[in-house]
Residue, then its C-alpha position, 0 to 999 in steps of 0.5 A: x374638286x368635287x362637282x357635289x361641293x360647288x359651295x366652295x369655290x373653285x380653286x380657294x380650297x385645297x384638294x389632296x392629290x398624289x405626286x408620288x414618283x411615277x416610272x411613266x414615259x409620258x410624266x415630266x417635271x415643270x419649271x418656270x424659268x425667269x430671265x433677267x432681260x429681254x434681250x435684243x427685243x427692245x428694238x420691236x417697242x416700234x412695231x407693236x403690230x407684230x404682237x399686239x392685234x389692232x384692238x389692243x394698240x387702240x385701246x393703249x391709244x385710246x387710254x394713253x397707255x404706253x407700250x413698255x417692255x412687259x409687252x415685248x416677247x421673250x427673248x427667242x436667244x434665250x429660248x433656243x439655248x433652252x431648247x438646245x439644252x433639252x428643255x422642252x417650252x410649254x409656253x412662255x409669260x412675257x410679263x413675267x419674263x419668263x418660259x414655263x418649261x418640262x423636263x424628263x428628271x427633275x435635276x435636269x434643271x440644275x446646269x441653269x445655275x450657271x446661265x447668267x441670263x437665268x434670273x431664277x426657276x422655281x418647280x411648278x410641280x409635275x405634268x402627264x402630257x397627253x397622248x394626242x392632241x385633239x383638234x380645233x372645235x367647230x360650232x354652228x347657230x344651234x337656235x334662234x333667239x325666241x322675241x315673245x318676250x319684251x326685253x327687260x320684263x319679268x317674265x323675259x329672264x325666266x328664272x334668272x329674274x331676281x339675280x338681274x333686277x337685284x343689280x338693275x340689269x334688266x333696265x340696261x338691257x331696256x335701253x339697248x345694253x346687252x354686251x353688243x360689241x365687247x369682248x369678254x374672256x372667261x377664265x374657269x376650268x373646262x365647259x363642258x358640253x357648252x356647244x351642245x346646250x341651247x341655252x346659249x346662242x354658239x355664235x357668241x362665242x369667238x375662241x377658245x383654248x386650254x392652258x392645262x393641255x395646250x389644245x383649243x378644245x374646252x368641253x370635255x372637262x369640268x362643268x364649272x364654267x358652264x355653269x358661269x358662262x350662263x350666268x352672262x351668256x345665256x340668252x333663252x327667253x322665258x327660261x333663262x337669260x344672263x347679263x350680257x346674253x350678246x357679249x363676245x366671249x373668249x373661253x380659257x381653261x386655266x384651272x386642273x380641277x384634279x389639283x391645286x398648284x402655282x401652275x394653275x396661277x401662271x396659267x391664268x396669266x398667260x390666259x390674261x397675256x393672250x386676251x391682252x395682245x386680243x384686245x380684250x375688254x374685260x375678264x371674268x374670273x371665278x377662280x382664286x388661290x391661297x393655299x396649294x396641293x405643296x404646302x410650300x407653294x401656298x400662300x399665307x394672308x401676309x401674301x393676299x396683298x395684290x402684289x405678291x403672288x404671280x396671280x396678283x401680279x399678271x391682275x395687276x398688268x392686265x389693269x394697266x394695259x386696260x383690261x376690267x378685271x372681275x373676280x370672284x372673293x372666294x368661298x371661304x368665310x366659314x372656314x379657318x382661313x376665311x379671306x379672300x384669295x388671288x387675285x382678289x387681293x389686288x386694290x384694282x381688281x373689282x372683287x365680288x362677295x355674295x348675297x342671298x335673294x333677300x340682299x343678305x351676306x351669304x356665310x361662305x362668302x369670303x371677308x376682306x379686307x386684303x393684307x394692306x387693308x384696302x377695301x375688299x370686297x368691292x361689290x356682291x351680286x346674288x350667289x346663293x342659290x343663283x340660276x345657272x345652265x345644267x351641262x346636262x341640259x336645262x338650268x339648276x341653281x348652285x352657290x358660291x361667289x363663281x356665280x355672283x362674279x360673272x353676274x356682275x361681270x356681265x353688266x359691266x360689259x354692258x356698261x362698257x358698250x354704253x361708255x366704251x372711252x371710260x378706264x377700268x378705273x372710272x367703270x370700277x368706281x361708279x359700280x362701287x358708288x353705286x352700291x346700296x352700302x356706298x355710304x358705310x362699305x365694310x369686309x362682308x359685301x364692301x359698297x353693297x349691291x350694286x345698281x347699273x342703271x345709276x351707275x350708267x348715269x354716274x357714267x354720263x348716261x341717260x342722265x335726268x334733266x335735273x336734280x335727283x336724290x337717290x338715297x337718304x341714310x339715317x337711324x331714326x334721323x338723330x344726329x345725322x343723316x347721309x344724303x346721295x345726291x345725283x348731279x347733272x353735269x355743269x350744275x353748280x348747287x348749294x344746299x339748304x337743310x330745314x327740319x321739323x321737330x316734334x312737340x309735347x302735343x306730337x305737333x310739327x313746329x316751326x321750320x328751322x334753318x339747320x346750316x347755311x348754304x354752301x357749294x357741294x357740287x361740281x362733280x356727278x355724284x355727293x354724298x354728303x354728312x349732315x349733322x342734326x341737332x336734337x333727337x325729336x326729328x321727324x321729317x327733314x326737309x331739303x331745298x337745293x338751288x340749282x344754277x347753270x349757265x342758262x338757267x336757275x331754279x330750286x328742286x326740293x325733297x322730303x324726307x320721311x324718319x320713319x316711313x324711309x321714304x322720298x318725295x319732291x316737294x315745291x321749295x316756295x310752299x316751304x319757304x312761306x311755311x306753307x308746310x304739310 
C-alpha cells in the first residue's frame, strides 16, 4: 500500500501484486494445517504456568476465566511427524488448532489427505524467506520528558489539543490517568524509525516482534505504525502529546503492506496468542480485512458477521480470555463495498468510526452495521486530519480511521489504570453510554464520541456526590425528550416532570405535573423517554427526590427548548410556584 493513500485504511483495500511462479530457492508455498485434537496435551490444563505467564493466570483468576483447551499448545506428536515429513513450521495458533507450514512445491502438501490427525489445510498463498535474520533491537532514554506544561492544559498537547479534548481525555490525564501500568499491544505493519524519534519516550516500549519475517526487528518497514503508536504514546510536551503517553507498549508487525492475504489474518492471531499468554490488557488494531490479493480468499459482507473469518474468530478468543480489543471500521465508506471490515464485525470488539475536528462523520469512515446487524460502529474519535508523529522526524496530520482507533485505544487504557477489576465488557459499554449519540446510535458514528470522564464515573470514579444531569435531548421539546441521568450508587430516585407552556400573550402558565413519580434508579446511568403533551413547551422543569439510607433530599434542573441549556434550580421555589 502506498504510503501517499493513508485515506485508506491499511489492510481494507486490495492491492495487486504478482504471484507468478518463481524458480527462486528461497520461495516457498504457505499452508495452515488444522488438526483435530490436542493430542496427549489435556494433561498441562494443571500447569498453566508452562504457558501462560503470571499476568495472564491473574488476570483469568481475576475475571473467573477458565483456563480451557484453546489455551493449551499444539500437539508436539503432531508436529514432529510434519517435520518428519519435510514440512517446515513457521509458527503454529493454539486457538486454531493449527501449524502455519512451508513447503518447497506446492503438491508437496498432498500426502496429508491421509493424516487422519490432519482436519484440513488451506494454501495462504506464497513466501520469499529472507536471507538472514537480523538481531533483537536494543534502545536507550533518548530524552527526558519537558513539565513546563501543566498536565492537562491546552497548551500541554500542543498540536494534539482537539484530537484528546474531543473524548475528554485530557481531564483523565488531570487526575493521574496517563496508562501508568497497562499493557498495550499494537498491531500495524512495520514502525518505522520509531527508536530514532524523540517524540516518543523508548523506555515505554517493552517488546517487539514481526510476524511477516519471524525476527524482533520492526523499524525498517512501513511508517504506518508509527504514525499510530504516536497517537497514544507520544509524550512531547508543547509538540504533541497522546492518550496514553505512559502505557507499556508491545509492538507487533502482522500486516505485508506489499500484499493482502489470509496470511495477514493469521498473523494477527498469532499476535493476539502471544499477547495473551503475556498477560496483555489491551490491543489496538488499525488494520481490517474484507477483500484479498486471490479473489478466492476474500470475503463477501455475508462473512463480516464476527464469526466467520479466521480474524473475527481469534478477536473473539482474545475478548473471552480478557483482553480489550480496539479496532478500527475501515475506510471504506465512499467505495462500493462501503462496510466495515475483520474483525471489526466482531459484536465484542469496540469498533471505532471517524469525525472531523467540527464531530461530523468523516465520508470515508466505514458504515456498519456487521452482517447479524449488531450495532457497528461503536464509537468515533477524531481521524480526519488527526495529529501524528512523522517517521521522519516531527509531526503531520494523516486521516483514516487507523488514527481515531488508537485515540481511543489509549483512553481506554487510562480507564483501565482507573478500574483495573472491570471486564472488557463493563469498560466497552461505559465508553458506548458515554457517547454523545447514546440516545439514538446509528451505522455512521454508532454511540458517537465518546466522553471518558463520564465514562470514568459511570465506572465508579470520582463520582459527585449527588445527583447530575448530563444531558437533555429533544427538538424543539414537542412531544418528547430524552433525559441522561447520573447516579451515584445506592441512591434510590423518583422523578417528577413539570412543564411550563406558552400563552397567546408569549406568557409562562401554570406548572402543570406531567406524570406522577416513579422509581428509575437502582443503577449508575438512566436514560429515560419522557413524552410531552402539546407542542407550546418552552422550558421543562424536573424535581427528582433523592433517598439513601442516611439521607434524603430533592435536586432540580431546568431545562431550556431553545437555548439547549441546563441549569440547577431549588425544587421548593417551584413547588410553591415560585417559578422564574
Amino acid at each position: 500500500m502506498n504510503l501517499n493513500n493513508r485515506l485508506l485504511l491499511l489492510g481494507l483495500f486490495c492491492v495487486q501484486v504478482s504471484f507468478a511462479q518463481k524458480s527462486d530457492e528461497n520461495q516457498r508455498y504457505l499452508f495452515l494445517v488444522e488438526f483435530e485434537d490436542k493430542l496427549f496435551n489435556f494433561n498441562k490444563k494443571d500447569h498453566p504456568q508452562k504457558y501462560l505467564s503470571e499476568k495472564a493466570i491473574q488476570r483469568r483468576k481475576q475475571m473467573a476465566i477458565e483456563i480451557d483447551e484453546t489455551d493449551l499448545p499444539v500437539s508436539a506428536f503432531y508436529l514432529d511427524d510434519l517435520k518428519k515429513q519435510g514440512f517446515d513450521i513457521k509458527y503454529t495458533s493454539k486457538w486454531l488448532n493449527a501449524a502455519v507450514v512451508r513447503v518447497r512445491e506446492k503438491d508437496a502438501v498432498l500426502p496429508l489427505r491421509i493424516k487422519t490427525y490432519v482436519k484440513s489445510y488451506t494454501w495462504l498463498g506464497t513466501e520469499q524467506l529472507a536471507d538472514e535474520v537480523k538481531p533483537t533491537v536494543s534502545w536507550q532514554v533518548n530524552r527526558a520528558v519537558s513539565n513546563d506544561f501543566a498536565v492537562g492544559s491546552k497548551k500541554y498537547y500542543g498540536a494534539a489539543w482537539r484530537q484528546i479534548e474531543m473524548i475528554k481525555g485530557h481531564e483523565m490525564h488531570k487526575l493521574g490517568y496517563q496508562g501508568q501500568g497497562v499493557d498495550m499491544a499494537i498491531f500495524d505493519a512495520g514502525f518505522h524509525n520509531y527508536t530514532k524519534r524523540k517524540l516518543i519516550a523508548q523506555d515505554r516500549i517493552k517488546y517487539t516482534y514481526d510476524l511477516v519475517k519471524m525476527e524482533n526487528e520492526v523499524e525498517s518497514d512501513d511508517n504506518h505504525g508509527y504514525q499510530v503508536m504516536s497517537c497514544i504514546l507520544a509524550n512531547s510536551p508543547g509538540t504533541m502529546v497522546g492518550t496514553a503517553p505512559k502505557v507499556n507498549a508491545y509492538l507487533f508487525r502482522t500486516e505485508d503492506d506489499a500484499s493482502e492475504t489470509l496470511m495477514e489474518e493469521l498473523n494477527w492471531v498469532k499476535a493476539a496468542e502471544i499477547a495473551d499468554s503475556m498477560g496483555i490488557a489491551i490491543i489496538s488494531s488499525s488494520l481490517g480485512y474484507t477483500e484479498h490479493d486471490k479473489k478466492e480468499m476474500g470475503h463477501a459482507y455475508e462473512d463480516m458477521n464476527g464469526e466467520t473469518t479466521w480474524i473475527a474468530k481469534g478477536a473473539n478468543l482474545a475478548v473471552s480470555k480478557g483482553i480489550l480489543v480496539v479496532n478500527s471500521m475501515g475506510n471504506a465508506g465512499r467505495s462500493e463495498w462501503r462496510y466495515l471490515g475483520s474483525p471489526a464485525d466482531v459484536q465484542t470488539v469496540l469498533s471505532i468510526a471517524s469525525v472531523n475536528k467540527m464531530g461530523e462523520k468523516s465520508g470515508f469512515s466505514s458504515f456498519g452495521p456487521n452482517a447479524l446487524n449488531q450495532q457497528k460502529p461503536n464509537v468515533a474519535a477524531l481521524g480526519s486530519y488527526a495529529v501524528v508523529g512523522s517517521s521522519y522526524g516531527g509531526i503531520t496530520k494523516a486521516s483514516g480511521t487507523s488514527f481515531s482507533t488508537p485515540i481511543v485505544a489509549g483512553m481506554v487504557a487510562c480507564l483501565l489504570q482507573a478500574h483495573p477489576e472491570k471486564t472488557p465488557d463493563q469498560i466497552n459499554k461505559a465508553v458506548m453510554q458515554s457517547g454523545h449519540q447514546r440516545f439514538h446510535p446509528d451505522d455512521g458514528l454508532g454511540f458517537g464520541i465518546p466522553n471518558f470522564l463520564q465514562a470514568h464515573q459511570m465506572l465508579g470514579g470520582s463520582k459527585p456526590q449527588e445527583l447530575q444531569m448530563l444531558e437533555v435531548r429533544s427538538k424543539k421539546c414537542k412531544n418528547q425528550i430524552d433525559v441522561g441521568l447520573y447516579i451515584p450508587n445506592n441512591f434510590v430516585v423518583t422523578q417528577e416532570i413539570y412543564a411550563q407552556g406558552r400563552g397567546f400573550f408569549g406568557l409562562f402558565g401554570r406548572l402543570e405535573k406531567m406524570n406522577e413519580a416513579m422509581d428509575i434508579a437502582t443503577t449508575s446511568y438512566v436514560y429515560k423517554k419522557i413524552p410531552l403533551e402539546g407542542n407550546r413547551v418552552k422550558r421543562v422543569n424536573f424535581i427528582y427526590s433523592i433517598k439513601t439510607d442516611k439521607t434524603s433530599f430533592q435536586k432540580g434542573f431546568s431545562y431550556h427548548c431553545k437555548s439547549k441549556s441546563i441549569a440547577a434550580f431549588n425544587p421548593t421555589a417551584l413547588i410553591n410556584g415560585e417559578s422564574k
